[in-house]
N, C-alpha and C positions, 0 to 999 in steps of 0.2 A: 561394582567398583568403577570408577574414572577409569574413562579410555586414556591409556597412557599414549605421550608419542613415539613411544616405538612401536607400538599398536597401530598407530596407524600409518606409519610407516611399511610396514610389513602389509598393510592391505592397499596403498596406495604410492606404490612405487615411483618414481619418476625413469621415463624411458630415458634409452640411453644417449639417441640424441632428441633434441627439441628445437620444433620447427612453428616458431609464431604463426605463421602466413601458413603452412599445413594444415596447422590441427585447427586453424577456424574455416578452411576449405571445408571441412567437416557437416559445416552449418548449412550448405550452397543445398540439401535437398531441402531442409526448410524454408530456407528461405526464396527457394525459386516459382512456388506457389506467389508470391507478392511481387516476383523483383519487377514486372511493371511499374509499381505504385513504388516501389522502392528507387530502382533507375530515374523515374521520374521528379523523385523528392530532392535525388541529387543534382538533378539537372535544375529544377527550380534553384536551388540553393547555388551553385554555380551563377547561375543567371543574377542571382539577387548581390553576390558574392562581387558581379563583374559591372554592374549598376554602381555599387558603392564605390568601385575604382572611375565611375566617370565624374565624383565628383569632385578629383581633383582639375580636371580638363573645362569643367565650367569656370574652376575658381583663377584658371589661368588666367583664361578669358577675359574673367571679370577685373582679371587686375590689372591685363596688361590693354585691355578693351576701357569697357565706360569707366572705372576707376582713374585709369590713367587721363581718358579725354574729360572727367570731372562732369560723366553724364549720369547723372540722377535716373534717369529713365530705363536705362541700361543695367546700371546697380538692383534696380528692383525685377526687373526680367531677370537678370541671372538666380535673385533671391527667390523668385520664382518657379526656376529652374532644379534648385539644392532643395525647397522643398517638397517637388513632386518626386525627383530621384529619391529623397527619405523615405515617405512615402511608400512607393512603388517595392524600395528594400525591404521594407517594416513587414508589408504585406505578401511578398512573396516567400519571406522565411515562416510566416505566421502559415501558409499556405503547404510546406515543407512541414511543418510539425504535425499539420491537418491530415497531410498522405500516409503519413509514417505510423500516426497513435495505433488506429485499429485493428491493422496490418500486424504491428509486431505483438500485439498483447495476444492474436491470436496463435503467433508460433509460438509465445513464451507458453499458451495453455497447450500449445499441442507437444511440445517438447514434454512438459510437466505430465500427461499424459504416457506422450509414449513412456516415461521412465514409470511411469505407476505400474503400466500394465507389464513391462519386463519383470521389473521386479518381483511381480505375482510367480511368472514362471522359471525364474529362475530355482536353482536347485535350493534344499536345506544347507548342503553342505557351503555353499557363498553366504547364507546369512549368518551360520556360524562364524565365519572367518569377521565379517563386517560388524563394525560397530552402525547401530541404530543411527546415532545421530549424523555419522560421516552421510549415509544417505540422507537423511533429513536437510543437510545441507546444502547436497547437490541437486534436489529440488525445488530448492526455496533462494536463498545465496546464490548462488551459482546460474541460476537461469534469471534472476534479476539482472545480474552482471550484464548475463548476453543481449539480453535486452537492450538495456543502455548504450550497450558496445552498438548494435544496430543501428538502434536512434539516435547515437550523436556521432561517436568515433570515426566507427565507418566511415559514414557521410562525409565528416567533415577533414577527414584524412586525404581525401580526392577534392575536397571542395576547397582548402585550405592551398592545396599545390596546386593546383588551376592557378587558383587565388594570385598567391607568390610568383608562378613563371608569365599569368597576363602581367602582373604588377612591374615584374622585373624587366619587360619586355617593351613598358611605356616608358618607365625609367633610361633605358640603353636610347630608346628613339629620342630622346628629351634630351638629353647630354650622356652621351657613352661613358666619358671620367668618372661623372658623380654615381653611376650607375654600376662601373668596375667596385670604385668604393664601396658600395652597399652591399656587391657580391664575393669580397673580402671575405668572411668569414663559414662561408657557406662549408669551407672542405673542416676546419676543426670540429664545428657544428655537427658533422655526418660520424664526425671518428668518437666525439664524444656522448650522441643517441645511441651506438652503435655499444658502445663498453655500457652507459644505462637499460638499455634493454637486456641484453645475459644479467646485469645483476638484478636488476629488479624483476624479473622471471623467475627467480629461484625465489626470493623473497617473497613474492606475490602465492607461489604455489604455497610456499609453507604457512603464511597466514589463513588463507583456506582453508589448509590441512586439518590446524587449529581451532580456527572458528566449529569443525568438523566435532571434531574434541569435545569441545565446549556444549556442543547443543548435548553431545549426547551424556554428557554428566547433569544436565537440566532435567531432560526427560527419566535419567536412572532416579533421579532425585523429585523428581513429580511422586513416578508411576510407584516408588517404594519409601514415598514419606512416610508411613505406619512403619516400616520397620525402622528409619531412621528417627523420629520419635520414639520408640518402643523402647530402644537402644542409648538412647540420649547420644547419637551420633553424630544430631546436627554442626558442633563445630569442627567435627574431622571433615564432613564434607564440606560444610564451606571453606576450611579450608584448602582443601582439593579442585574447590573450586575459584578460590583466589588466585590460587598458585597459576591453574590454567589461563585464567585472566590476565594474570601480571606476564606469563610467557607471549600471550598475544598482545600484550601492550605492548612491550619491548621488539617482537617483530613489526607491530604495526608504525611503531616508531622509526624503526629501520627504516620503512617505504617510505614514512618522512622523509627521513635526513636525505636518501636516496632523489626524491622526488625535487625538497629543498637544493639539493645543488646540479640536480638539469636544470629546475628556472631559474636559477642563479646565472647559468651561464647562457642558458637561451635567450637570456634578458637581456644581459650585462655585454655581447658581444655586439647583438642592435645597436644597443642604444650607442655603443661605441662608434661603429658607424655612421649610426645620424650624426652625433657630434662632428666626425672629420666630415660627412658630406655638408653638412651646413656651414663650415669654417670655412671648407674649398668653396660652393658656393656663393659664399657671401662675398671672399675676395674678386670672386669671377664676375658676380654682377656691379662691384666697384669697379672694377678694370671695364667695364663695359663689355665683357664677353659673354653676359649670358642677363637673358632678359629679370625683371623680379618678377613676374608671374609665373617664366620657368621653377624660380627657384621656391614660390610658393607650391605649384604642381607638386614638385620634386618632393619637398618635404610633407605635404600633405596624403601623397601615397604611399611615403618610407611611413609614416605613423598609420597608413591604411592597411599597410601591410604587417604592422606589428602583431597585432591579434592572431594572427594566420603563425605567425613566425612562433611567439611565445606560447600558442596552443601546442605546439609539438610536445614537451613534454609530458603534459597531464591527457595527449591525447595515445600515446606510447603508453603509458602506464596505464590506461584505460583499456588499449587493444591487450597487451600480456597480462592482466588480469583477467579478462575475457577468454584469451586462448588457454590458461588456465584452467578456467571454469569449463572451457568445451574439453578439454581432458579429463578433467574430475568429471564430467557428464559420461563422456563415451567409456571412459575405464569401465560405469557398470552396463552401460548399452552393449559392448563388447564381449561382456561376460556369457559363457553359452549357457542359454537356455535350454529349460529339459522338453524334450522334444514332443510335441502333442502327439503325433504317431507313432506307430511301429518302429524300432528300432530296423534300420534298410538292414544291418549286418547281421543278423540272427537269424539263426537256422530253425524254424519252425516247425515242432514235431509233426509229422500227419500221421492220422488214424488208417490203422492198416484193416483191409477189410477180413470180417471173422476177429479180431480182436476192439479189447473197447480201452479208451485210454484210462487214468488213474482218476476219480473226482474226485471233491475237496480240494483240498491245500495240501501241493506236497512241498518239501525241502528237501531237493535233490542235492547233496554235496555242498552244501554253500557257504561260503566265504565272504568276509565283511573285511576290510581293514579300512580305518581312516585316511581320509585323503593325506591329513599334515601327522599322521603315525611315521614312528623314527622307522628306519630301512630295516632293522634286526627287529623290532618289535612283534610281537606275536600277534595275530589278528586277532578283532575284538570276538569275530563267530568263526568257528575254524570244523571244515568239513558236517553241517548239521544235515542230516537228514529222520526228516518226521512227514508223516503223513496222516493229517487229518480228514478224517472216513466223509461224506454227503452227511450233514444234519447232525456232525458229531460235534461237543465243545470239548475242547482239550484248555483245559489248565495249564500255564506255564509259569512253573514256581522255580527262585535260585536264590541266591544270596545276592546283597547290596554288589553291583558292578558286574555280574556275573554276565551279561548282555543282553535283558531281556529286553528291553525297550528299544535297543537297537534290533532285536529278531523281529517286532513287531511291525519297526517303521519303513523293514522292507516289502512287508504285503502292500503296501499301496504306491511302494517305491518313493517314500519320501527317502530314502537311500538306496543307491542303486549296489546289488552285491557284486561284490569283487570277484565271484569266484562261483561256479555250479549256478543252477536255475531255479525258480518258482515258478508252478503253474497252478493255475485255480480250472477244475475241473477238464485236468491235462494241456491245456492252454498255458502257454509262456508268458508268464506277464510282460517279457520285454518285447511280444511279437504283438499288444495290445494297445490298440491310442489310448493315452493315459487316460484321457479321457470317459472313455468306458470302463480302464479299468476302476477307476473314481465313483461311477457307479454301482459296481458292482461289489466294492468294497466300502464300510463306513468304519470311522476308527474313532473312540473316543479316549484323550490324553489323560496321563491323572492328573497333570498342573491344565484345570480347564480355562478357556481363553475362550470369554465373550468380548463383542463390537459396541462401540455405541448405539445402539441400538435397541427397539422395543426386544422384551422376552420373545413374543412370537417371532419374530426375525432371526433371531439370533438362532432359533429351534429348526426352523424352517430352510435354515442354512444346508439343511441335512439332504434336504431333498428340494429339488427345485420344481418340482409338480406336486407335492403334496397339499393335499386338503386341510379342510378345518378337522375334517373326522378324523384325519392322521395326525393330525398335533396334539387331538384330546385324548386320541390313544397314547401317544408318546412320554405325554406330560404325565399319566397316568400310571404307564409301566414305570416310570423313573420318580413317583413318589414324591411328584413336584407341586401337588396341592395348594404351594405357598403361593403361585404364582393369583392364583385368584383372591388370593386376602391384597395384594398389591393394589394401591391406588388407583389404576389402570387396567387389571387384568394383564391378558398376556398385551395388551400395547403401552405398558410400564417402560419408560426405557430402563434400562441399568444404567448409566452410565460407562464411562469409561473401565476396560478393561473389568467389567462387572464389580466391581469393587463397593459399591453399593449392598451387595448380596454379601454371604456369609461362603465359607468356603463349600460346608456341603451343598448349600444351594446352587452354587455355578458347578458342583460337579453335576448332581443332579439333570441342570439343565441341559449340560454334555453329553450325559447320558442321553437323552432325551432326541436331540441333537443326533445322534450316532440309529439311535433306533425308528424316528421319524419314516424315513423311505420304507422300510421293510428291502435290506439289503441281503444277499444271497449271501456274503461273507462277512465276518461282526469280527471288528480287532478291538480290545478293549484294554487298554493299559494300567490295572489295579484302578480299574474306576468306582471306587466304593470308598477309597481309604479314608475321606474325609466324613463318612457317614459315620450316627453313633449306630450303638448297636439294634434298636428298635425301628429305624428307619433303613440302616442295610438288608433287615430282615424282611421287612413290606418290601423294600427295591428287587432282592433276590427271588422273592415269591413272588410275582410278577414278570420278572425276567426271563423265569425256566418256558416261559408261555412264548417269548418271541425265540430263546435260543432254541427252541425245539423247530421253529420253523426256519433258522440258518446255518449256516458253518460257522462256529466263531472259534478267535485263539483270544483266551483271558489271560492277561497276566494278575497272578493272584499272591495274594503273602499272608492272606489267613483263612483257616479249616474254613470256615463259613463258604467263604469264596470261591474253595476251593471243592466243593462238595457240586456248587454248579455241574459241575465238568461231568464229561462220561467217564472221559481219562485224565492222566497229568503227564507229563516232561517235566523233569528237572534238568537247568541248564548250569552246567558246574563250568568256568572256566573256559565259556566259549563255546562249548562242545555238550550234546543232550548226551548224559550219563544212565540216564533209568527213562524208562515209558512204560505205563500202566495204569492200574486203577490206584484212588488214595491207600487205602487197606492194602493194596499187592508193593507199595511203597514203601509206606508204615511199615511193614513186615522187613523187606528185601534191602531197601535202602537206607545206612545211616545216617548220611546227610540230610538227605527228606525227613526224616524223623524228626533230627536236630533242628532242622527250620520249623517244623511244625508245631513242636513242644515249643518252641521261643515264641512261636507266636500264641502258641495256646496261653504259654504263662504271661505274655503282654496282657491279652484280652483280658485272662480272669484278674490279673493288677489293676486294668483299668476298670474292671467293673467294683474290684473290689474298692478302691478309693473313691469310687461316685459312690457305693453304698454306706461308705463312713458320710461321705462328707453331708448326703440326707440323711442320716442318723446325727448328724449336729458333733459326731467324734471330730468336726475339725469348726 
């Protein structure tokens, strides 16, 4: 579904105050690797900036010099003059953009960077909460921004006031009058950037926010065009996706009309200026009181200076979009990462001597509750304790919601529990660097998720030392045969998000994926369900060969599956209600039973409809 914006308002808050000149301090570690070549691009630009103010001082010269004594000779020295100062300006901005390119394209990769690899460790729980595209944006949008901001704003925010107080400083030495007049409007000028800036900050965040939005109904709408085809959905989401369109038109319009009436008046106030200094002026060099070359200088620097003047706008819009985008950066840089070590605050059983601690997998008391769960709500897993034996598979069967895929996704702490402990052969996993624990546990999901990337990549993902003779075993136990009828063998890529492949085939290779290392702990989350039944059957007879040589917790939801196991748990409600063999189940438990006849009678429906439909009954 479209990320709505209350969605992403709820994940992208605005602080409560906001500080433009703060949040891009932000940037000063990035950016202090370069600020030599950066300090220096301003300083050229400064210098090029204050070259262009000498060429009012030639043209004085010229007018009140050989012009006026009607020297021909003189005329073309100073024309000689204006165009080496062109010149000399042309080249030393050109020499500024030189110092600047390579320098900032390597903080915009290394920002983009560091946000890749956060991301990686951050928790599950932050990418639940996050829409896909919000981040997509603030790696792509948002660090071009800052860029920009770098390469021009910055700069030319210090180079632009230099600019204006040398300008204004030749002006007062030249005739003070005409000089107050030009600085007439400076104090409404600061009160009216001043009310432009708080509005176009708000405005500027929320466009972001949106474009945020926007990516990520693109990408929902890429990665699940076959269902949106399938469904004949396409006009509901385009038009979900217009709607988001037309809301960022009508913001981005706002920063129009906003942007439209600072240079309205950034403009409109100059030029007013020159007007009265030119009229004072003009009467002053009739009266004889002030030279025409002065009043040539004069007006040649007010128009030298306009650029500098009329930049403030669109160079303010330019800085609070950028501080913006360093807030939308650091909101997920901020976010805590799950910790590659040891937890420092956790108490670490130790083995007392003459006693030996529990192996396997135990579930000492443990509690789950969602982070964004209401305050009264009941936890998803509420007091579990199980204990899976060295070399044992326990089967973990319950109903639709019951929490089994959440009991699962704490063995390797893709969630961390709220309540009581896990250890893997007495060992706490929270006194573990995830690290190892990662190692020593491999889990395969039942919605399987490959990379772009070749089959063997994607299998090999599993273990980061493994062999070619580990992946032909792997591929082997997981009855992935298909992979060698492939164009390429296992260096076929899939494509994106494997969607090229069939769905049994990406579970498959998930499998395959989970089994690669030869891991001491196997978590497996009803990794079968997309197999028919003649290919579960090769998967499972094969399978009993690696679960015999580890601990695994299966989640299972048919007898087949479930016959793996030495034992089973049934997880009713949060809470493990029965533990035993299938048969001591079957027998003792009526729930267990009621799932297992349901699923019996699914299987023999489905087998029984695939046997009409080869008998031509349909």
């Amino acid at each position: 579904m479209p990320t709505t914006p209350a969605a992403t308002e709820a994940a992208t808050a605005d602080p409560p105050e906001r500080s433009a000149v703060r949040s891009l301090l932000r940037l000063w570690p990035y950016v202090r690797p370069i600020r030599t070549r950066l300090f220096s691009a301003a300083f050229v630009a400064i210098v090029a900036s204050c070259v262009g103010l000498v060429i009012p001082l030639v043209l004085k010269w010229m007018v009140d010099g050989p012009v006026a004594d009607r020297d021909p000779g003189g005329v073309w020295l100073g024309a000689l003059y204006l165009l080496l100062l062109g010149l000399a300006e042309a080249g030393l901005f050109g020499l500024r953009r030189w110092l600047v390119a390579r320098p900032l394209a390597s903080v915009e990769a290394s920002m983009r960077a560091d946000l890749f690899r956060h991301l990686q460790r951050l928790p599950i729980a932050f990418h639940d909460k996050w829409a896909s595209g919000q981040l997509l944006s603030r790696g792509t949008t948002d660090l071009m921004l800052l860029r920009m901001f770098l390469a021009f704003p910055l700069t030319f925010l210090l180079v632009n006031g230099v600019t204006i107080l040398v300008g204004m400083i030749i002006l007062l030495a030249q005739e003070w009058t005409l000089g107050l007049v030009l600085l007439a409007p400076v104090v409404p000028m600061v009160i009216v950037c001043s009310m432009f800036e708080r509005r176009y900050a708000a405005v500027a965040r929320r466009a972001q926010d949106q474009v945020g939005d926007l990516t990520t109904v693109v990408e929902e709408s890429v990665l699940g065009v076959r269902i949106i085809k399938g469904f004949g959905r396409h006009r509901s989401q385009a038009k979900a996706f217009t709607d988001l369109a037309h809301t960022l038109r009508g913001t981005e319009l706002g920063k129009a009309r906003l942007l439209a009436a600072i240079w309205a008046v950034i403009v409109l106030l100059p030029e007013l200026t020159i007007g009265a200094a030119l009229v004072l002026g003009t009467v002053q060099v009739a009266d004889g009181g002030l030279s025409a070359g002065t009043l040539v200088l004069f007006l040649s620097t007010a128009l030298a200076l306009r650029w500098p003047v009329e930049s403030i706008g669109f160079l303010l819009a330019m800085s609070q979009e950028a501080a913006t985008a360093t807030e939308r950066y650091f909101e997920v840089l901020d976010a805590e990462p799950e910790s590659l070590d040891a937890d420092a605050d956790v108490d670490v059983a130790v083995a007392v001597p003459g006693s030996s601690p529990d192996k396997g997998i135990r579930f000492e008391d443990v509690e789950f509750r969602y982070p964004d769960a209401a305050p009264d709500a009941p936890p998803a897993l509420d007091r579990i304790d199980l204990h899976i034996r060295p070399g044992e598979t326990m089967a973990l069967v319950g109903a639709t919601g019951s929490g089994k895929t959440t009991l699962t996704a704490l063995v390797p702490r893709l969630h961390e529990a709220t309540g009581g402990r896990i250890t893997l052969d007495g060992e706490d996993i929270t006194a573990m660097p995830r690290e190892r624990l990662r190692e020593l546990v491999a889990v395969a999901f039942e919605e399987p998720t490959l990379f772009s990337a070749s089959v063997g990549d994607n299998v090999l993902m599993g273990a980061e030392h493994a062999t070619a003779d580990d992946l032909r075993r792997a591929l082997a136990v997981a009855q992935a045969d298909f992979v060698h009828r492939l164009p390429h063998g296992v260096d076929t890529q899939v494509g994106e998000q494997g969607l090229s492949l069939s769905g049994g085939q990406r579970q498959r290779l998930a499998l395959a994926r989970a089994v690669v290392g030869r891991p001491r702990f196997l978590v497996l989350d009803d990794p079968l369900s997309a197999l028919d039944v003649h290919t579960e059957a090769l998967v499972e007879a094969a399978l009993r060969e690696v679960l015999a040589e580890t601990t695994a917790l299966v989640v299972a939801h048919r007898p087949s599956t479930v016959l793996l196991a030495d034992r089973v748990a049934l997880l009713s409600g949060g809470r493990i209600t029965a533990v035993g063999t299938h048969q001591e189940l079957l027998r003792d438990s009526a729930e267990y039973a009621w799932l297992m006849s349901g699923a019996d009678e699914s299987a023999d429906s489905a087998f029984a409809e695939d046997l009409s439909y080869v008998k031509g009954d349909r």
